[in-house]
Backbone bond lengths (Angstrom), bond angles and torsions (degrees), N, CA, C in turn:
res aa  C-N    CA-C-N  psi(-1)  N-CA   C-N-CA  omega(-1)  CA-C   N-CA-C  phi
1 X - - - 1.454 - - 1.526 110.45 -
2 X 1.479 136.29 155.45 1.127 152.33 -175.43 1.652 100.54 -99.06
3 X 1.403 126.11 123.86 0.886 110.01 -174.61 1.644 101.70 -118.82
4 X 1.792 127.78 126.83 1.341 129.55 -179.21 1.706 113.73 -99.03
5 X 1.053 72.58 136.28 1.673 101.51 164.16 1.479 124.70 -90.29
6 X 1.429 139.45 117.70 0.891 136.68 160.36 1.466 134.60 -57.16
7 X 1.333 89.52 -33.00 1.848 111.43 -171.21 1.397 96.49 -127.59
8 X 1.266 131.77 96.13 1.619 104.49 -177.68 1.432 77.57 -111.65
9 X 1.830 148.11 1.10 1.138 127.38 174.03 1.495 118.11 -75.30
10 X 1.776 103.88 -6.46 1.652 103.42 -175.12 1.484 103.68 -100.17
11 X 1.369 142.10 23.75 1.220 150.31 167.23 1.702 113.22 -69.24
12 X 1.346 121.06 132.71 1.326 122.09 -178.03 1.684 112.47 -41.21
13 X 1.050 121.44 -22.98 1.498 130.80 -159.61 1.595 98.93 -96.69
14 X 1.306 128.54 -62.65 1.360 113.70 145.04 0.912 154.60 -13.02
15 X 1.504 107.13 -56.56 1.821 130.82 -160.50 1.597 89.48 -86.23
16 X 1.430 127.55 -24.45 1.627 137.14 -171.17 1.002 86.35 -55.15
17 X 1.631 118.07 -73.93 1.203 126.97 -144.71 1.859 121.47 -94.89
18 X 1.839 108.91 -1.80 1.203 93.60 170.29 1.450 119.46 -117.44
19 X 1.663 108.25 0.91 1.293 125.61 -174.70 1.365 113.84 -76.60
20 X 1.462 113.00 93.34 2.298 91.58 173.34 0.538 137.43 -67.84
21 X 1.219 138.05 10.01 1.489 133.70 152.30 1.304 107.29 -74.51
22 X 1.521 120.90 -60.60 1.497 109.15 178.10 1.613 121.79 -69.43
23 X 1.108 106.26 -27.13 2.356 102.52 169.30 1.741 96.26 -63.99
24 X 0.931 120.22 -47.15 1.956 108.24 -163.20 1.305 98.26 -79.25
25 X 1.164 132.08 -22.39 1.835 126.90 -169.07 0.769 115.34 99.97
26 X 1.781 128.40 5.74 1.944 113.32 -170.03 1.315 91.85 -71.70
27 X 1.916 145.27 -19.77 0.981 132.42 -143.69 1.388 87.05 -132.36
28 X 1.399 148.80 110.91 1.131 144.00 174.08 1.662 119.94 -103.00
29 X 1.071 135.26 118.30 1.780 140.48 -173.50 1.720 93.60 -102.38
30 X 1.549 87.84 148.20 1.432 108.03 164.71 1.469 113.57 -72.95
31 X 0.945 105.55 94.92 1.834 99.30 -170.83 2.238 111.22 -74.66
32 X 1.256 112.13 12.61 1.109 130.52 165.30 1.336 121.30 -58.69
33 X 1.633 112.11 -42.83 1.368 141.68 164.71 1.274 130.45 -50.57
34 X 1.444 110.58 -3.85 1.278 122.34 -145.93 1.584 92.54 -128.46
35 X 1.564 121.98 -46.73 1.396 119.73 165.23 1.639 122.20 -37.49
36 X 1.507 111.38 152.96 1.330 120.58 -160.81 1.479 98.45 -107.54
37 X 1.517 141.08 121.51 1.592 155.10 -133.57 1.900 76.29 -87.32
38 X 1.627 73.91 149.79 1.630 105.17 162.49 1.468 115.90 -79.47
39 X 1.618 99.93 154.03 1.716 113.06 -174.73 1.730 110.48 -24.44
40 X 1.726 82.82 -56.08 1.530 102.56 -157.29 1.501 99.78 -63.94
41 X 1.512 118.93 -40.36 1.343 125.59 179.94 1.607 115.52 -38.43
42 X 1.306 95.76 -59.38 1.468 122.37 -174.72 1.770 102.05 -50.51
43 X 0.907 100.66 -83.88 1.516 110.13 175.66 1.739 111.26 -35.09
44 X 1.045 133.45 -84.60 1.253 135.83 160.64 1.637 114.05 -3.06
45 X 1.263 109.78 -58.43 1.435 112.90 176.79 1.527 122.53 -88.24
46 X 1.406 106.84 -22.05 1.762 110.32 150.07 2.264 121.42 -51.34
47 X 1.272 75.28 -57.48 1.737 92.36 168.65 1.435 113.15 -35.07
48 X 1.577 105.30 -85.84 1.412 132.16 153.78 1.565 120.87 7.22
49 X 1.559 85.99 -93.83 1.581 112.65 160.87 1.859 118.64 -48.56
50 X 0.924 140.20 -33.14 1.539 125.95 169.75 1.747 101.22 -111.47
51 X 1.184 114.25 16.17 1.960 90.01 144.69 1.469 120.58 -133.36
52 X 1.942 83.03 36.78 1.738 94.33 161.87 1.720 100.16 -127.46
53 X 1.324 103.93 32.33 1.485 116.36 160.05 1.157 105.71 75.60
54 X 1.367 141.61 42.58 1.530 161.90 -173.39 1.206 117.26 -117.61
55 X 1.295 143.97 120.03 1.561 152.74 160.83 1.137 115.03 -73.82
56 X 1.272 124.44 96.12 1.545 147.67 -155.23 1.703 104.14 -112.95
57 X 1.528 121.04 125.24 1.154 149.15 171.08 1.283 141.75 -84.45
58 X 1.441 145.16 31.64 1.633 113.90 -146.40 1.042 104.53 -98.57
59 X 1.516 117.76 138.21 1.337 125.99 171.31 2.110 115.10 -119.04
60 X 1.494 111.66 170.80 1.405 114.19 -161.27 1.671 102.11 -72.66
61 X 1.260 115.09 -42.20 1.145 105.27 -161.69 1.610 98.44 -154.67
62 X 1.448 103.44 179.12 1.846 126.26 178.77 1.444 96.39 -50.43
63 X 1.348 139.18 -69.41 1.467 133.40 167.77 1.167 145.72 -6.74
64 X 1.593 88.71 -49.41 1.345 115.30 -148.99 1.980 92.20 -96.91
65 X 1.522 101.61 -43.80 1.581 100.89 174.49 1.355 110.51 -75.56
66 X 1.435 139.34 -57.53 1.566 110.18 157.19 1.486 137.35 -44.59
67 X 1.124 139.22 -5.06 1.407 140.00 155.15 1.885 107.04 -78.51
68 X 1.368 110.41 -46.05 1.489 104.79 174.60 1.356 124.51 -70.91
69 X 2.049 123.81 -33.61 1.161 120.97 156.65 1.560 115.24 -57.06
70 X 1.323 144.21 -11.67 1.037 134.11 -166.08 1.234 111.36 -102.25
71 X 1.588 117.87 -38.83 1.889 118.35 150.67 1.297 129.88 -49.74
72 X 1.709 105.96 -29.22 1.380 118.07 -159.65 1.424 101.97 -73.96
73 X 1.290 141.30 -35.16 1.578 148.13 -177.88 1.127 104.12 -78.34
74 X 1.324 133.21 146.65 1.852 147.59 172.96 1.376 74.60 -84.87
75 X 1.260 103.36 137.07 1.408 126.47 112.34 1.569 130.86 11.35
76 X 1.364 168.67 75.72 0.765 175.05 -40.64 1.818 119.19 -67.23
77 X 1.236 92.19 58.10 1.529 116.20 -169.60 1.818 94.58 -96.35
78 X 1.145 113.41 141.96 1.637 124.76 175.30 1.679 99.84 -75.44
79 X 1.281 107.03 128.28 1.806 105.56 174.94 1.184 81.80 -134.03
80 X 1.753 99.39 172.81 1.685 135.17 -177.66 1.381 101.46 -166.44
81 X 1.370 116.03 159.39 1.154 121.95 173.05 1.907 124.89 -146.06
82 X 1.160 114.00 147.41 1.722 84.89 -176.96 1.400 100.93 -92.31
83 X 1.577 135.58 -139.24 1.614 146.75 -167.70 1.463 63.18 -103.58
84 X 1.867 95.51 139.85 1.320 122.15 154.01 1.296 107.33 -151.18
85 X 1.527 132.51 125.53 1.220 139.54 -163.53 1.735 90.80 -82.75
86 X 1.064 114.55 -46.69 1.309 132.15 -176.11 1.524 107.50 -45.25
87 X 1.469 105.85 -68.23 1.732 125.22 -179.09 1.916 110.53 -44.75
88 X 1.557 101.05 -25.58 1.276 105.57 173.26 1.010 140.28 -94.30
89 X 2.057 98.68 -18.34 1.558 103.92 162.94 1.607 128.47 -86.54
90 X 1.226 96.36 10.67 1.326 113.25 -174.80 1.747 117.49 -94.59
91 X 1.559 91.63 -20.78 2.055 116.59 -174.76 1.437 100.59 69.41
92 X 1.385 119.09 50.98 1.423 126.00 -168.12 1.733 93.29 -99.39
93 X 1.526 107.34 -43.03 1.616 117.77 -175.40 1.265 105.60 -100.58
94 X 1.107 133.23 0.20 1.737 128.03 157.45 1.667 107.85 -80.19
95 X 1.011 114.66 -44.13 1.959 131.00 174.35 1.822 104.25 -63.64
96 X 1.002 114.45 -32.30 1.670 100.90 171.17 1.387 119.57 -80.59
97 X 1.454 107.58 -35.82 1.635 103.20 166.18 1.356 126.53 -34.14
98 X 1.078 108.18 -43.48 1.709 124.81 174.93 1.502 113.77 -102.53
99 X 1.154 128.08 -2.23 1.506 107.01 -178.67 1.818 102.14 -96.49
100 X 1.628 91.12 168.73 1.322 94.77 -162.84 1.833 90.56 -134.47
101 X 1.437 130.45 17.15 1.446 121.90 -164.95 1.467 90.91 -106.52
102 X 1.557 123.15 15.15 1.455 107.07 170.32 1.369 113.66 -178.55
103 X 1.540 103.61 118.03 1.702 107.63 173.60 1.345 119.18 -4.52
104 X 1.210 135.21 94.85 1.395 129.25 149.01 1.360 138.01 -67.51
105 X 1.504 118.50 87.47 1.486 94.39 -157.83 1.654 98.00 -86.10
106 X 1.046 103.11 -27.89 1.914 102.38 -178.94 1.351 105.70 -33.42
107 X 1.607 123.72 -51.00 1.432 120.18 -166.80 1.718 101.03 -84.08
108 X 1.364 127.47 -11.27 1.271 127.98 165.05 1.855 121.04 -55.34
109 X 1.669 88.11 -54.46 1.791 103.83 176.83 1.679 99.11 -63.49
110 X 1.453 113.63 -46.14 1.937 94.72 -167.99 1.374 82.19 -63.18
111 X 1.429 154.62 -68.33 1.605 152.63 -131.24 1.844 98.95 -52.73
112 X 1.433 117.71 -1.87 1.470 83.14 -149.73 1.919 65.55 -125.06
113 X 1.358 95.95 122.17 1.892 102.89 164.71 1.578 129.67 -83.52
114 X 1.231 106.80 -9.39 1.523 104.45 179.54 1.883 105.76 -82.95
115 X 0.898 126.08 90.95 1.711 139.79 -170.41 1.788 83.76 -45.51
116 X 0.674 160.26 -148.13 1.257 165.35 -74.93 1.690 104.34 -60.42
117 X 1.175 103.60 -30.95 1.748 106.06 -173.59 1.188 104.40 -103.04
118 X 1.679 124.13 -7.65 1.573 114.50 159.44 1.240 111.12 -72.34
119 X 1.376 116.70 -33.85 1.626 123.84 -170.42 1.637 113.60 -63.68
120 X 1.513 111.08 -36.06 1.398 126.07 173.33 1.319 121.04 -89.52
121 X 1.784 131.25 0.92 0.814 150.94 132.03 1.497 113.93 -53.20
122 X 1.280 119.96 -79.04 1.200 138.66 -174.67 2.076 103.49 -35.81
123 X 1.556 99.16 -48.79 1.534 126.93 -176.13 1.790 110.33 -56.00
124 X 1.426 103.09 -52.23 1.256 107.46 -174.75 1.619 117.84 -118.22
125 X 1.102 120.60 26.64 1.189 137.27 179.36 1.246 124.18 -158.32
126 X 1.259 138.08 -22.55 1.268 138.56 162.42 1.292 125.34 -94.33
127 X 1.253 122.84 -5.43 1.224 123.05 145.03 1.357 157.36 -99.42
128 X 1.272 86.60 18.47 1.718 113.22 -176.92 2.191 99.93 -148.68
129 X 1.523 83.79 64.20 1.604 102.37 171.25 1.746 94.63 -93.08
130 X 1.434 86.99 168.87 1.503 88.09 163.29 1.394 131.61 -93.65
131 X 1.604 111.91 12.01 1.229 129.47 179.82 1.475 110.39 -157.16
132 X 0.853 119.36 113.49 2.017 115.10 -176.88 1.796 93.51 -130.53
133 X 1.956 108.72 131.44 0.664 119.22 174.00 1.173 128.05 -135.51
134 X 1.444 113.87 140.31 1.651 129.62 -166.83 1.444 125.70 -140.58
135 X 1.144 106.60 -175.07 1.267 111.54 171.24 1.703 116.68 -123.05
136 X 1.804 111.03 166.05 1.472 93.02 174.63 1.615 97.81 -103.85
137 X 1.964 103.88 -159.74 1.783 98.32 -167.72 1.897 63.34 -118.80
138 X 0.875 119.17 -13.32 1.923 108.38 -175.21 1.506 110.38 -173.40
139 X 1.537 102.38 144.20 1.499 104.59 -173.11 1.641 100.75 -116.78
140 X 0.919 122.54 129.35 2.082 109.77 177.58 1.636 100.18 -93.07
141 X 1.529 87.80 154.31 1.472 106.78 158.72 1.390 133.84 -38.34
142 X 1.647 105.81 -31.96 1.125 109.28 -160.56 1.985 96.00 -118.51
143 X 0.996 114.75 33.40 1.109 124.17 -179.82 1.404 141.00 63.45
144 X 1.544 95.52 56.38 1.781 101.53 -177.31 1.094 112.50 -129.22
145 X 1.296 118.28 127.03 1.734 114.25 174.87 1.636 103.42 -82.60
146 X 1.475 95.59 150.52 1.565 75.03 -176.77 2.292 78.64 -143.82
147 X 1.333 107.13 132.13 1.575 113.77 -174.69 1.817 94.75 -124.57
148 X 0.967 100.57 141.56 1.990 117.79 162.59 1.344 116.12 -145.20
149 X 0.924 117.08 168.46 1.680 130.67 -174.80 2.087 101.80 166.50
150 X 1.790 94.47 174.19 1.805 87.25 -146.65 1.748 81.49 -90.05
151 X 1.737 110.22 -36.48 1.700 106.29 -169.08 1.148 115.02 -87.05
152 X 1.118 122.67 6.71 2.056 114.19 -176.68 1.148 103.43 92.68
153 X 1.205 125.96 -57.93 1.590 125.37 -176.43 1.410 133.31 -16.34
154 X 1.368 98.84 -46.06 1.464 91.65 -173.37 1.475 102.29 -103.62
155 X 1.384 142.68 19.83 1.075 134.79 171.76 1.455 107.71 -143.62
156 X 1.877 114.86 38.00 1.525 107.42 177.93 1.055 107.25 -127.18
157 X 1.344 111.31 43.59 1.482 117.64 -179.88 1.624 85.51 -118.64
158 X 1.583 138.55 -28.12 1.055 118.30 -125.41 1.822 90.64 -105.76
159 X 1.201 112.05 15.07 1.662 106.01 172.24 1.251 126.55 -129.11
160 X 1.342 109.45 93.87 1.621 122.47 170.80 1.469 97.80 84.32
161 X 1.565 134.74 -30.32 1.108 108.69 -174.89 1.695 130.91 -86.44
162 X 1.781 124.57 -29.23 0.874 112.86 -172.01 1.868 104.33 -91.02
163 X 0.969 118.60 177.50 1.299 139.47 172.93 1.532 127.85 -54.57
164 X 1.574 98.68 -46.73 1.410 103.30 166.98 0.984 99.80 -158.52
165 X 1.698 128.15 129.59 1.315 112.91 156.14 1.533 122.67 -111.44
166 X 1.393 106.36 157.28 1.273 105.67 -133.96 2.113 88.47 -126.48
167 X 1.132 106.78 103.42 1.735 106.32 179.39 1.565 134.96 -90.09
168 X 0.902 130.57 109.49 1.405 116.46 -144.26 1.849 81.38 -128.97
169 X 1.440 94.74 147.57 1.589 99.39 -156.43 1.983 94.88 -173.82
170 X 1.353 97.64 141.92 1.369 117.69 172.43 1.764 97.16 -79.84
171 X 1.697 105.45 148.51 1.336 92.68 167.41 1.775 110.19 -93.11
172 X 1.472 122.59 58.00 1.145 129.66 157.89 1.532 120.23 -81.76
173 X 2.000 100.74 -34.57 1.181 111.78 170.10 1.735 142.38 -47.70
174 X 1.172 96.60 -30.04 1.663 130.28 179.93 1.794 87.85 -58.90
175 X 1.733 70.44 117.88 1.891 87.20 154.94 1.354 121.60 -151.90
176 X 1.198 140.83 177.63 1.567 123.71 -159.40 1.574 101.94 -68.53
177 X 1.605 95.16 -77.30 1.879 94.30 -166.00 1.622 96.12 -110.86
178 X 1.246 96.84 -156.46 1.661 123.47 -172.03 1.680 103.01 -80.27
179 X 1.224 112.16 -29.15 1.811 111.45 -177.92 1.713 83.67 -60.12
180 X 1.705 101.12 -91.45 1.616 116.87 -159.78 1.740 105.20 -43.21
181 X 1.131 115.45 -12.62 2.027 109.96 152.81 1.129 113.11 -60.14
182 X 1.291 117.47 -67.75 1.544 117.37 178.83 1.210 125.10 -47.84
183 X 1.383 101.95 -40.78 1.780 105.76 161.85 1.433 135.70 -53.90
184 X 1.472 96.08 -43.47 1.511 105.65 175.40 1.736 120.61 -68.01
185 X 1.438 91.98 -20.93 1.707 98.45 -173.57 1.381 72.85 -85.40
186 X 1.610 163.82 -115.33 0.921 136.69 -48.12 1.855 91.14 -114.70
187 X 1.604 92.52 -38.11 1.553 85.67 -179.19 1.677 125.99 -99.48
188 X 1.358 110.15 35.69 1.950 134.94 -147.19 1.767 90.74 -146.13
189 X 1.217 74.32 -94.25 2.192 93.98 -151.31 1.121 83.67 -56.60
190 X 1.420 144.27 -89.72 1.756 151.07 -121.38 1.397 84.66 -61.45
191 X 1.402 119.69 -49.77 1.929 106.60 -165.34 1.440 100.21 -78.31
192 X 1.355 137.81 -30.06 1.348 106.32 172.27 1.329 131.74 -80.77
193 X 1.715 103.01 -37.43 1.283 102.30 150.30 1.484 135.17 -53.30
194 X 1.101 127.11 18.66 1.122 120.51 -174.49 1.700 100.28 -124.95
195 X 1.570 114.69 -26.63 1.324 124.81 156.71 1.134 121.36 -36.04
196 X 1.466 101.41 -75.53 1.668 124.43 161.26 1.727 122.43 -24.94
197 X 1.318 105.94 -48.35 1.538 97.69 -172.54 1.512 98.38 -90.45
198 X 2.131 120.89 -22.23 1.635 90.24 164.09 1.703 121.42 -67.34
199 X 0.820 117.74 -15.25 1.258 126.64 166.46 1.859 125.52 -55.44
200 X 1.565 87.62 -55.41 1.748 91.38 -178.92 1.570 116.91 -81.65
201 X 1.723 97.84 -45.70 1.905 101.42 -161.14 1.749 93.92 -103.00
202 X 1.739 125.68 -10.95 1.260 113.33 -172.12 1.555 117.01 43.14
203 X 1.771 91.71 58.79 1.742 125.91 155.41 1.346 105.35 -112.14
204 X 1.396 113.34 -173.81 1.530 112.54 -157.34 1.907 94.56 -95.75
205 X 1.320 84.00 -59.38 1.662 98.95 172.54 1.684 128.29 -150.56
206 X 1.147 119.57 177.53 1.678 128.45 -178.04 1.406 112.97 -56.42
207 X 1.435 117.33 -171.29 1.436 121.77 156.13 1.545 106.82 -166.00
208 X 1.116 107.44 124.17 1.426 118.50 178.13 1.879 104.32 -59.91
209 X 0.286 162.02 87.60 1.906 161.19 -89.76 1.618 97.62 -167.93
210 X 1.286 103.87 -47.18 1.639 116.18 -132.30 1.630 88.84 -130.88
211 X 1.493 131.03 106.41 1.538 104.96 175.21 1.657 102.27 -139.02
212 X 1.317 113.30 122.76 1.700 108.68 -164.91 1.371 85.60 -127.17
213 X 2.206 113.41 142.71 1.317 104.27 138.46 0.879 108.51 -136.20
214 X 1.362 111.80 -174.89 1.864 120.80 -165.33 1.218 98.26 -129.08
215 X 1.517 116.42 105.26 1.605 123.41 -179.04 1.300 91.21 -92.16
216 X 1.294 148.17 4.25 1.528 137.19 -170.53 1.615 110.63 -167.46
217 X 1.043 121.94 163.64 1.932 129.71 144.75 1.277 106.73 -96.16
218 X 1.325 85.46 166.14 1.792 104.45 -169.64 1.569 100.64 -86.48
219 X 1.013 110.50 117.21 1.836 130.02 176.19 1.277 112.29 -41.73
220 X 1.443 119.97 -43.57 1.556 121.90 -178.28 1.623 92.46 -94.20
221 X 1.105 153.02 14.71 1.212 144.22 162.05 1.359 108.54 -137.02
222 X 1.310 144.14 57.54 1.389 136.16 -163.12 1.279 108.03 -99.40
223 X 1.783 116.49 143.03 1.295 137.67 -158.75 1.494 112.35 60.05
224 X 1.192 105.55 35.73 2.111 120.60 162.48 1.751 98.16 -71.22
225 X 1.148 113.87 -39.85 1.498 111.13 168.18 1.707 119.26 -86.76
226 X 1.106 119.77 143.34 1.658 129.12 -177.19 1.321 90.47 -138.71
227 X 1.660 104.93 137.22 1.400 103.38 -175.82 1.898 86.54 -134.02
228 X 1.446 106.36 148.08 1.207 102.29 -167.69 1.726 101.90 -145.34
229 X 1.656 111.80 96.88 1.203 133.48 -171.58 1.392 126.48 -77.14
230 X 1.004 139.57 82.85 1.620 145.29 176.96 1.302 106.46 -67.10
231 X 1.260 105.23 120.26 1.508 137.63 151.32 1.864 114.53 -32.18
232 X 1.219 110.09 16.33 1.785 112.60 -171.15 1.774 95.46 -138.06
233 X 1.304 85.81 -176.27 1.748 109.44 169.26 1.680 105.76 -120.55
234 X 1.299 74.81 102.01 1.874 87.20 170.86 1.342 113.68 -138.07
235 X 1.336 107.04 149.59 1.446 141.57 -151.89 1.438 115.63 14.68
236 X 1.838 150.49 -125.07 0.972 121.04 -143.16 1.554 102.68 -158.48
């Protein structure tokens, strides 16, 4: 399969090279962050992750997780999704544009232009899909998802309200504990993400705004989270 990108200019490999702040050096990233976790890594945080009541995935490659996200949804199941650089390198959000085997409400909320009633759309309907999908900014060893972003969006589906959420993530993300997360967001994601939005909205930079993790699943609902680990380094 051919897999598309919508944005392939907002990809870490891009944003290197068209962002000035990050090509001249005023903005420097840990490019450590960016490596793809060891066997043992991997495993460890599979472990982790399903005996904190999590439905854990790993697959080889970008392919391989868009063919499994695309089984993984019933059939006329309500989905949403927040910005995932990830979701796009995968052609996960180029393939919904056109599919028709399941409620899209994401493309419902962009359909509607008056911002105040997308926002209350977005509020009372997009977050209680029967499938909402994202990405994390870091996954630990010891089993914590941990997601941020500056508007809520992409991480306000992920508490108690939608149905399943569903995390789809390079194993670049993997880091030991909850400190070296915070680290990675602060000296990793925020500067590229923050590339990214001079790029998209032509602001200066990001804001960690929004910072949720999930040290557990909910006991009376266990495996409400699916976490779905690629064998690559994708997005940031």
């Amino acid at each position: 399969m051919t897999i598309v990108n919508n944005h392939p200019e907002e990809t870490r490999e891009a944003l290197l090279k068209s962002d000035t702040k990050l090509s001249s050096g005023e903005v420097v990233v840990d490019h450590r962050y960016a490596a793809v976790a060891s066997e043992a890594s991997i495993q460890a945080t599979k472990t982790s992750l399903e005996a904190n009541l999590h439905e854990v995935t790993v697959v080889e490659t970008k392919e391989e997780a868009f063919e499994f996200l695309k089984n993984l949804i019933p059939k006329g199941a309500s989905i949403n999704n927040g910005h995932s650089t990830t979701l796009e390198e995968i052609g996960f959000i180029s393939y919904l544009k056109n599919a028709t085997e399941w409620e899209n409400v994401h493309a419902q909320i962009l359909a509607e232009t008056d911002y105040a009633k997308q926002a209350e759309l977005r509020r009372t309907k997009g977050f209680t899909v029967d499938y909402y999908l994202s990405s994390a900014s870091a996954i630990t060893e010891d089993g914590i998802i941990v997601g941020c972003d500056w508007s809520g969006t992409r991480v306000g589906g992920w508490n108690a309200t939608a149905g399943k959420v569903v995390i789809v993530s390079g194993t670049n993300k993997i880091v030991k504990n909850e400190q070296e997360a915070n680290e990675r967001i602060h000296k990793y994601t925020l500067e590229l993400e923050s590339a990214r939005v001079r790029l998209a909205y032509k602001v200066d930079k990001s804001n960690v705004a929004n910072y949720v993790l999930v040290k557990g699943g909910n006991p009376f609902a266990p495996k409400r989270y699916h976490v779905v680990l690629i064998k690559e380094s994708l997005g940031y």
